[in-house]
N, C-alpha and C positions, 0 to 999 in steps of 0.2 A: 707761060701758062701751059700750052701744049705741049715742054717739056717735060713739069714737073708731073703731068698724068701722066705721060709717057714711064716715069719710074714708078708711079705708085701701081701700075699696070703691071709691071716687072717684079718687083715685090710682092705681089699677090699671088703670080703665077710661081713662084718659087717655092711659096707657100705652100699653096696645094699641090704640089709637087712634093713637098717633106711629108706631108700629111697623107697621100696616097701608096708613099713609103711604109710609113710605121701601119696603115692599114694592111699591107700587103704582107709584112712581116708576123703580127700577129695571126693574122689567117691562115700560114704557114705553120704557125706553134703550134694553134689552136689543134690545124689537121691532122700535123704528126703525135699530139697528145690522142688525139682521135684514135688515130692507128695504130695506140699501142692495146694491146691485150686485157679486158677484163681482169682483174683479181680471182682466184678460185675461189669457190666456196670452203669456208672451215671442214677439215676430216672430223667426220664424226669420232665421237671418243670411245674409246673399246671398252668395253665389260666382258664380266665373264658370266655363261646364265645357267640358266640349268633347266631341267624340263618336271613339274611340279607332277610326284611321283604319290600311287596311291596302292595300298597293300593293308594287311591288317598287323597291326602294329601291339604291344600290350602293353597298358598303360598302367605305373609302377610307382610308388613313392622310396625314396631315399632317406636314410637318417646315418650320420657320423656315430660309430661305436667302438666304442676300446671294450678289450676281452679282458676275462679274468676268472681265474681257475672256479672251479664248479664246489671245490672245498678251500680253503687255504687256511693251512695246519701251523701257525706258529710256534716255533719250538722254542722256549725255554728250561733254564734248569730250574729243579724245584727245591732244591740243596744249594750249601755253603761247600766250594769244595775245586780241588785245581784240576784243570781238565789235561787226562792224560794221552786223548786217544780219540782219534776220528775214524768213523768205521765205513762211510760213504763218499766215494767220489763224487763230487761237485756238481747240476746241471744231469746226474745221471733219474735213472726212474729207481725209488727206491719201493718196497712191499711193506705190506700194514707187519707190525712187530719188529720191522729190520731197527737192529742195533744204527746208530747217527753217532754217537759220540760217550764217550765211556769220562766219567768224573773217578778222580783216587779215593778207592773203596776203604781204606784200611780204617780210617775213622770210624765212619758208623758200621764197620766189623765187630769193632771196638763197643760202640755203643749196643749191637744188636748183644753180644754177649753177657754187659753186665744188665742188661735185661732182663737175661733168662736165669741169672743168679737173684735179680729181685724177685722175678716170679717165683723161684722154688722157695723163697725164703717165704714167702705170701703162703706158699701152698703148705710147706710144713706147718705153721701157723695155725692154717685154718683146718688143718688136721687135726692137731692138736686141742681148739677149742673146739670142733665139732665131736670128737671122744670125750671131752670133759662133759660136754650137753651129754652125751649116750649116758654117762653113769649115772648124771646128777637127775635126770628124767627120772626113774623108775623111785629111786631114794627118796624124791619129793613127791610124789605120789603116795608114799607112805609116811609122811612127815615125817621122816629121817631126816630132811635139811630145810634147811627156812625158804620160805619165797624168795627173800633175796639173794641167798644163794642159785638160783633154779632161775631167776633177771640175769645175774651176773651172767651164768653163763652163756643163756641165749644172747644175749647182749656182743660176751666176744666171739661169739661162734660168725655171727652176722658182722661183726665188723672184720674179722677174719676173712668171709667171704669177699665182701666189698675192697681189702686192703689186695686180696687174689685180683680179683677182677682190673684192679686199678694197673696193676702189675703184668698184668696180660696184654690191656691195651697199650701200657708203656710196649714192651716187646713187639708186638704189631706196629706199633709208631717208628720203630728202629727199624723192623724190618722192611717197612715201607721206604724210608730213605736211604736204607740199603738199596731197595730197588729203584730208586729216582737216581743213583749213581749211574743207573746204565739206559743213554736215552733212547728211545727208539722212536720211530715214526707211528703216529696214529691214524697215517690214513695210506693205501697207495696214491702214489704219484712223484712229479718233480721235485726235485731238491735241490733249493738254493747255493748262492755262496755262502759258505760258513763268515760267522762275524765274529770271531773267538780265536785264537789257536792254541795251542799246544802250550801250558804251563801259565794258563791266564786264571786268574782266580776267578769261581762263576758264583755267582749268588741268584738266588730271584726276585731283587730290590734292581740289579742291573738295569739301564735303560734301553741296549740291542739287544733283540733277540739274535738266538745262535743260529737259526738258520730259519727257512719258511717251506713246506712242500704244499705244492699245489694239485689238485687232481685235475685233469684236465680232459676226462676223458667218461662223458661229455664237459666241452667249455663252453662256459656263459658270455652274452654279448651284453654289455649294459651300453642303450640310448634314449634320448627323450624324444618326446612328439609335443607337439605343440593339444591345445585342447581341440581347435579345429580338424588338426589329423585324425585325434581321436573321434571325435562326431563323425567324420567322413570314414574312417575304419569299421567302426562302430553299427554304423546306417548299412554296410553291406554287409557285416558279417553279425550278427544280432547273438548274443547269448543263449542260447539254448536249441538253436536252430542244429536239426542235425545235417550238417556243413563237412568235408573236407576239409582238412588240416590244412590254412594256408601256408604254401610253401616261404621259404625266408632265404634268400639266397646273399651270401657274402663275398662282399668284392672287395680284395685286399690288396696293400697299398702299393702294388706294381702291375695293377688295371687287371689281373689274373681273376676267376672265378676261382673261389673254392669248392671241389669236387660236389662235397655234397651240401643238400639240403637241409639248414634248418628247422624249429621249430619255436614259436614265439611259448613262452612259460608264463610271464607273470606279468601284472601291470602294478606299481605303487597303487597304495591306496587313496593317497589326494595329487592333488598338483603342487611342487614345487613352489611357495610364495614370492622367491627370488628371481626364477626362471620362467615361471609361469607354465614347464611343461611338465606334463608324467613321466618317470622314470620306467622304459619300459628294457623285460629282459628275455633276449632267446637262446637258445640252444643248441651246440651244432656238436657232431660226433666226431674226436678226434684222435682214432685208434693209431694213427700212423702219428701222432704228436706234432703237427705241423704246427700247429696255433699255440702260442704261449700267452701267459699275462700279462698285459701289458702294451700288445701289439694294438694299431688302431685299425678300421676296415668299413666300409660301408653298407650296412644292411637297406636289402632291396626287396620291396614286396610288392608283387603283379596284382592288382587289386580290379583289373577288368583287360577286355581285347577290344579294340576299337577298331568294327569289321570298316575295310576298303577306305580307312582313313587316307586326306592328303595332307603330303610332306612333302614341305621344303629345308632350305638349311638357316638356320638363327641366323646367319650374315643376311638371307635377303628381306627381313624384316626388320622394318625403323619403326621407331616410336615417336608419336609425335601429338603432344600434348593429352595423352590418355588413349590415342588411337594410332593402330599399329595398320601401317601401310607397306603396298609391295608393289615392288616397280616390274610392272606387265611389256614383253615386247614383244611386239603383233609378226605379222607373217612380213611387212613392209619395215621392219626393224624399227622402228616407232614405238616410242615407249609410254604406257598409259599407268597412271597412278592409282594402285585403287587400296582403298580399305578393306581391311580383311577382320575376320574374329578368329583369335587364334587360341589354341590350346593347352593341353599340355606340351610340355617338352622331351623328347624323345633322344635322350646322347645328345648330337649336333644340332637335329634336326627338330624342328616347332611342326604340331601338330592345327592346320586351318581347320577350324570348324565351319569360314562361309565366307566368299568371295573370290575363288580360288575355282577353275575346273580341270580336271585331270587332262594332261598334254600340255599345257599354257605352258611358256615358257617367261621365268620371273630372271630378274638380275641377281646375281647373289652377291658379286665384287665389284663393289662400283657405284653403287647406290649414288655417294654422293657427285658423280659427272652425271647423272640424266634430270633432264626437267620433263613436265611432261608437252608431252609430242615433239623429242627431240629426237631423232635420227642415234643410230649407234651402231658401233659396229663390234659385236656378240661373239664369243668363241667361250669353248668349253669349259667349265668351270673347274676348277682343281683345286679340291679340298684338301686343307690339311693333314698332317699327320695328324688321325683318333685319339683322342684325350682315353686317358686311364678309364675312366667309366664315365656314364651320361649324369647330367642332370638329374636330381627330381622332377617326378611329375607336377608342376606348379604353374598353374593357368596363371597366375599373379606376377610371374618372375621376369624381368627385366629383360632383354635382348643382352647377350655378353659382348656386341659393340656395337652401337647404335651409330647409324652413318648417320652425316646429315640431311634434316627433312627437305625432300624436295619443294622447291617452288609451286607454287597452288596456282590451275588453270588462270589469265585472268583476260 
């Protein structure tokens, strides 16, 4: 009996012997887990910001216009007849009368001559019966010849005249296409490429014309406005107000300004039913020939100056379900979300009407790594290479890349 405690005493003891072990062992793990190092906190994520800049700025509307000469003369022949002769260099400026292209005269040479053989035969004619009236006048006044002799003759004297007349205009009619052999230009300016050449038979049933000359000097811009543009054109610049010319400045398609100044000329008289907008058209002077017909260009008209306006750049403005917000970062680089009302658009840059105060410093690249009150770390912003020209002025217009909406305090 006193043995058998004796082991169960030993066995116990053994026991908590293993058991004071695997205690002492994890204590060990535990403290060297203890003593290793914290985890760092996340590196804030970099953006680039910019400092929200204020100046007077002037607020402009845009419209897409293709140019097209100020006259354009299409040349046709007006004759049946083989062309023997080109009288203008191609693309060159040609003067009002300058010979373009010579048709083979010999034909209505031809024609103009038996003309003037029908006329003199006309005219001996009515010579002839205008002398019979001289005699038979006095004779019938004294009843020496019947009435009806004294009809006869008035009779062929007048058809004598009319048979002249008819034979005159024939002559003229040949003379005239005599002169349609030789074409010349009806107006100055450029001259197309010939659509003809040398031994092609011309008629004026033909479907090309033989060439086109353009004046171009002043050249017209044709573009549309919407009716709203018009209202809003409309409302500052009123009919009859005595107003300054507003200027029209053309920005053509290699981001270049064209030297000079504009003038707007005309508006259609309804609205487009297809387009819904007005055909409108200006004018610009182009003594040096730079503009031709054809070319496309942006017309830009400054329609106010918006004193001490602020600007940022389109990148640090998101849209986000109707309301455009701008990621703010404080002097603690902390980043705060705010709603802003924004403007026209200016080139790059979006014009704030309200939420915004000049210094502040907004994110411009980067938008979508900041939530709000998230730490960042900011450096200079570096805008792209300048697009060929800005925007329209259009409070309504879209952000051209909209980051994603940041996360909402919660």
């Amino acid at each position: 009996m006193r043995q058998s405690e004796l082991q169960r005493s030993s066995i116990g003891a053994k026991a908590l012997r293993s058991t004071s072990i695997v205690a002492a062992f994890l204590a060990l793990i535990l403290a060297a887990a203890c003593d290793k190092a914290a985890p760092p906190p996340p590196t804030p994520p970099a953006v680039e910001v910019v400092t929200v800049a204020q100046r007077d700025v002037p607020i402009y509307m845009e419209w897409i216009g293709s140019l097209d000469g100020n006259v354009n003369a299409v040349i046709r022949p007006q004759v049946t007849g083989y062309l023997i002769k080109q009288n203008y260099r191609e693309g060159d400026l040609v003067k009002q009368g300058q010979p373009l292209f010579e048709i083979d005269r010999r034909t209505f040479e031809s024609a103009v001559e038996e003309a003037k053989g029908l006329r003199a035969q006309q005219q001996a004619r009515y010579v002839t019966s205008s002398a019979n009236l001289a005699r038979i006048k006095p004779l019938a006044a004294q009843n020496a010849v019947s009435q009806k002799d004294l009809d006869d003759a008035v009779g062929s004297e007048l058809s004598a005249k009319a048979a002249l007349d008819a034979a005159e205009a024939s002559l003229k009619t040949a003379q005239l296409n005599l002169g349609f052999t030789r074409i010349t230009s009806p107006i100055t300016g450029i001259a197309g490429i010939a659509k003809a050449q040398i031994g092609d038979l011309l008629s004026p049933s033909m479907a090309a014309e033989l060439t086109t000359v353009s004046a171009i000097d002043p050249i017209k811009v044709y573009f549309n406005i919407s009716e709203r543009e018009y209202l809003n054109f409309v409302a500052k610049h009123r009919p009859g107000e005595n107003k300054a010319p507003v200027p029209i400045e053309l920005i053509l398609v290699d981001g270049s300004s064209y030297p000079e100044n504009g003038k707007f000329l005309l508006l259609d008289r309804q609205v487009d039913a297809t387009t819904g907008t007005f055909k409108a058209v200006a004018q610009f002077p182009d003594a040096k020939r730079l503009l031709r017909p054809g070319q496309y260009g942006k017309i830009r008209v400054t329609m106010s100056v918006a004193e001490g306006a602020l600007l940022v750049p389109q990148r640090a403005v998101t849209e986000m379900q109707g309301r455009y917000l701008v990621a703010v970062v404080g002097a603690d680089n902390k980043v705060d979300i705010r709603p802003v009302t924004v403007g026209e658009r200016i080139g790059t840059e979006w014009v704030i009407g309200a939420g915004l105060k000049p210094g502040e410093t907004v994110v411009a690249e980067g938008t979508q790594k900041v939530r709000p009150g998230s730490m960042v770390s900011p450096k200079p912003f570096a805008p792209a290479a300048p697009a060929a020209a800005g925007g329209p002025a259009n409070p309504e217009a879209k952000p051209a890349a909209p980051a994603p909406a940041p996360a909402a305090k919660g």
